[in-house]
C-alpha positions in Angstrom: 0.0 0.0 0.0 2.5 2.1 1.2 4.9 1.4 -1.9 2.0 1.9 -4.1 1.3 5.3 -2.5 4.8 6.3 -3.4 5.2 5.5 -6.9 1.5 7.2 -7.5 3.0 10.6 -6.4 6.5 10.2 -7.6 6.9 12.7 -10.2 8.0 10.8 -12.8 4.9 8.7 -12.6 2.7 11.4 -12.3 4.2 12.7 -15.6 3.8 9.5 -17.1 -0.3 9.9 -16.8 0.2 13.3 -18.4 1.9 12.1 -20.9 -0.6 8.8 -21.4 -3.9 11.7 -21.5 -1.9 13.9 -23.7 -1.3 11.1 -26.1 -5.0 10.2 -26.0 -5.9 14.3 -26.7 -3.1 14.2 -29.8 -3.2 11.4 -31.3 -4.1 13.3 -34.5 -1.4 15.6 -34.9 1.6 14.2 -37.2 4.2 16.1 -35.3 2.9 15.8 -32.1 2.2 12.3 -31.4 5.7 10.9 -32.1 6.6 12.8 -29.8 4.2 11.4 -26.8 4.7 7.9 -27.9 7.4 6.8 -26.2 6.8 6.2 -22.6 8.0 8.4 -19.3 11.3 6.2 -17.9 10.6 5.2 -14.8 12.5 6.3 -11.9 14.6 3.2 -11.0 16.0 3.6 -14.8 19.7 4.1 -15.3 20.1 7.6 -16.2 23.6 6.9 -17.4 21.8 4.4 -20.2 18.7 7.1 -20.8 19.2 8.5 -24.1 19.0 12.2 -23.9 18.9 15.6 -26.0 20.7 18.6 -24.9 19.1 22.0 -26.1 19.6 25.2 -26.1 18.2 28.3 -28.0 19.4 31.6 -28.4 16.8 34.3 -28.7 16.0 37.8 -29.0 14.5 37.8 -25.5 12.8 36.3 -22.9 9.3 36.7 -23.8 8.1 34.1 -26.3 5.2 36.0 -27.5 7.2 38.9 -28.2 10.8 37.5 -29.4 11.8 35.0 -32.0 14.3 32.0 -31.9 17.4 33.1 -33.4 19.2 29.7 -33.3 19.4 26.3 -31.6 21.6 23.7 -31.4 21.5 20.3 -29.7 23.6 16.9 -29.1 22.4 13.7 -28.1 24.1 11.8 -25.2 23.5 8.2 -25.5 25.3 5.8 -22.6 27.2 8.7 -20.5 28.8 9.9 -23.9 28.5 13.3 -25.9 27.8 12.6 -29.3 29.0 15.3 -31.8 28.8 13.9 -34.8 25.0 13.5 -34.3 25.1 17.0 -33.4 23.0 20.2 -35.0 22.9 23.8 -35.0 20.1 25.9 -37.3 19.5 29.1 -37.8 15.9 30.7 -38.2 14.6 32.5 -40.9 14.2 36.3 -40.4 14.1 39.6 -42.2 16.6 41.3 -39.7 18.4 41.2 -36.7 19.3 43.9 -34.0 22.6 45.1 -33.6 22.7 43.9 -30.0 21.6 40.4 -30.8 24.0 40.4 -33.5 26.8 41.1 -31.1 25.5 38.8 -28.3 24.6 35.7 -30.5 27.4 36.0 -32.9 24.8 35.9 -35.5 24.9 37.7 -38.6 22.1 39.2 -40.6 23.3 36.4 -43.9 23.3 33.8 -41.6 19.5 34.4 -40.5 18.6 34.9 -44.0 19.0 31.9 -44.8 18.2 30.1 -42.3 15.2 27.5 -41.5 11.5 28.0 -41.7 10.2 28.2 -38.2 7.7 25.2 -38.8 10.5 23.2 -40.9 13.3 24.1 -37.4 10.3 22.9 -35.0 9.7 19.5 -36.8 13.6 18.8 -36.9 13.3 19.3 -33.1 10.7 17.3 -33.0 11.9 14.6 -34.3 15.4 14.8 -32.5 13.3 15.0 -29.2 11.5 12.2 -29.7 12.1 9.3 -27.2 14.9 11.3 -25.2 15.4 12.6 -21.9 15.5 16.5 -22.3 18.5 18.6 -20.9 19.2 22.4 -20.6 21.0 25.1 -18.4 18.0 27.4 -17.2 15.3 25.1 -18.9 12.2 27.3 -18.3 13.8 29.4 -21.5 13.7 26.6 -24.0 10.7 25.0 -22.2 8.6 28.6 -22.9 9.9 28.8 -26.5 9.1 25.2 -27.5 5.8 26.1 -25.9 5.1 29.0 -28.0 5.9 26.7 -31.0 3.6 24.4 -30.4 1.1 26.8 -30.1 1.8 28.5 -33.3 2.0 25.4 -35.7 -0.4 22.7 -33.8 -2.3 24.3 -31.8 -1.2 23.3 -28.0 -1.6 25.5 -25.9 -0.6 24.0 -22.5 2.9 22.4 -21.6 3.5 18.8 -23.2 4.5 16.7 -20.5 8.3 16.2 -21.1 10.9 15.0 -18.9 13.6 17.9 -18.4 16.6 18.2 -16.1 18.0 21.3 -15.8 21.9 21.7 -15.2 21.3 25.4 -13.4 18.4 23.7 -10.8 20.8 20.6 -10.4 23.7 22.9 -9.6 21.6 25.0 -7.3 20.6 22.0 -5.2 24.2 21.0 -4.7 25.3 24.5 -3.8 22.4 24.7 -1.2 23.4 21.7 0.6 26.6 23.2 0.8 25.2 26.7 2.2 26.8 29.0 -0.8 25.5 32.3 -0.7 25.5 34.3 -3.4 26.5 32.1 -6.3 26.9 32.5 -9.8 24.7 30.1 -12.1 25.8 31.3 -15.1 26.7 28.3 -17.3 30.5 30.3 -18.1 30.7 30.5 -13.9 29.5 26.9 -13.0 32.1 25.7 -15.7 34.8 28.0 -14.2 34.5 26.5 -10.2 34.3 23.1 -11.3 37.3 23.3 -13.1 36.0 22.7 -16.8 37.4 24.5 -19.9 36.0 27.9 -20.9 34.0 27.5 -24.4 31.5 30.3 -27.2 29.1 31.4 -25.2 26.2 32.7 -26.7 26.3 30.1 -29.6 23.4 27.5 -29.3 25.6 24.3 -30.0 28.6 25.0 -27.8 26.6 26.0 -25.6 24.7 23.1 -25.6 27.9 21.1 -25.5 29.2 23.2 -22.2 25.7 22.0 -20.7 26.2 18.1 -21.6 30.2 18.3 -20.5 28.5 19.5 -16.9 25.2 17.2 -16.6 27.8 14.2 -16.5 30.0 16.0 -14.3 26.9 16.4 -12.0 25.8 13.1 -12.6 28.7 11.9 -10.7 28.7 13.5 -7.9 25.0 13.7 -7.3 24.6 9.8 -7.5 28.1 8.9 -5.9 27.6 5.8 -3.7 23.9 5.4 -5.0 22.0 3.2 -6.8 22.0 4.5 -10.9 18.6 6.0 -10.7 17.0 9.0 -12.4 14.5 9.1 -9.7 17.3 11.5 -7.5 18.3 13.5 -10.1 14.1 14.6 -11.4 13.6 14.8 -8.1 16.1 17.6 -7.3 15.1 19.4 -10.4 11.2 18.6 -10.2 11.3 20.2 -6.1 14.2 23.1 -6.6 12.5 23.8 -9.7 9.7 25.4 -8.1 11.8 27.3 -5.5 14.3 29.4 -8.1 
């Protein structure tokens, strides 16, 4: 009873009926359902065997109904390993870009010109997605923005239930437990303390890269001298989530 009480309000579980009812609502959509197919992994699954997807988009802002995707980039990680030959980086179609942006992103105005179709970029994600454990550094930016896709081009208007860790929530949690005030959770910084090598920020597939390189380095630590579960490390990120 008790164990059954458990697993009903562990989080992955409880994403796993989303996702089950979501299915059901999109079975329809082409894009969509693909993408709900595959199942939730449970959280006694060995994270370092969980194919994954690290993401990250550059954008003009941080409001997705005002600002536009400028780029993004992703690599897969499949058993513990970076894999950058399967990697991508695209840029978005657009008439112009500010000067700022420009600067920021490292994006120039030819390289937006010819870049993707919004719709055409969203179904390559799509499909990249599918089936993987989702990973980004401040995940509530790519999380919004994939959002405001899916609204645009199939009509969702609420959150699909995806699993995400996010590398800035993980980080946070560790840094709690060791009472650092103050700290820096800037992907550059994080790198920095923990001893990793400096990389482009700003560019959607190093960066992407820098956020893989310091998931696994996380991984470690987190789960040293525990079972290989994903249950701790959603956990962390499902509960500190909510409190940054």
């Amino acid at each position: 009873m008790i164990r059954s009480l458990l697993r009903w309000f562990d989080p992955l579980s409880a994403l796993e009926r989303r996702r089950s009812r979501a299915l059901a609502r999109f079975a329809h959509d082409p894009l969509v359902r693909p993408l709900l197919a595959p199942s939730i992994p449970m959280a006694c699954a060995n994270p370092w065997q969980l194919p994954m997807l690290v993401l990250d988009m550059e954008t003009s802002g941080l409001n997705p109904a005002e600002d536009r995707i400028l780029s993004m980039g992703w690599i897969p990680i499949v058993d513990g390993t970076l894999r950058l030959g399967e990697s991508c980086h695209y840029y978005l179609a657009a008439e112009m870009v500010s000067a700022e942006s420009s600067v920021i992103h490292h994006i120039t105005p030819q390289a937006l010109y010819g870049g993707l179709d919004e719709r055409d970029a969203l179904s390559k994600l799509l499909e990249a997605i599918s089936g993987r454990l989702l990973v980004a550094h401040g995940a509530a930016i790519e999380r919004r923005f994939l959002g405001a896709l899916l609204a645009r081009h199939c009509g969702i208007e609420h959150e699909l239930p995806l699993p995400w860790l996010d590398t800035l929530v993980l980080e946070s949690s560790l840094l709690c437990n060791q009472q650092v005030p103050r700290a820096d959770y800037r992907l550059s910084e994080i790198r920095k303390r923990r001893g990793l090598p400096p990389y482009l920020a700003h560019n959607a597939l190093a960066d992407a890269v820098a956020t893989g390189e310091l998931l696994l380095v996380q991984m470690k630590e987190i789960l040293a001298g525990q079972p290989r579960a994903l249950g701790p490390l959603y956990r962390r990120v499902h509960v500190n989530g909510m409190r940054i």
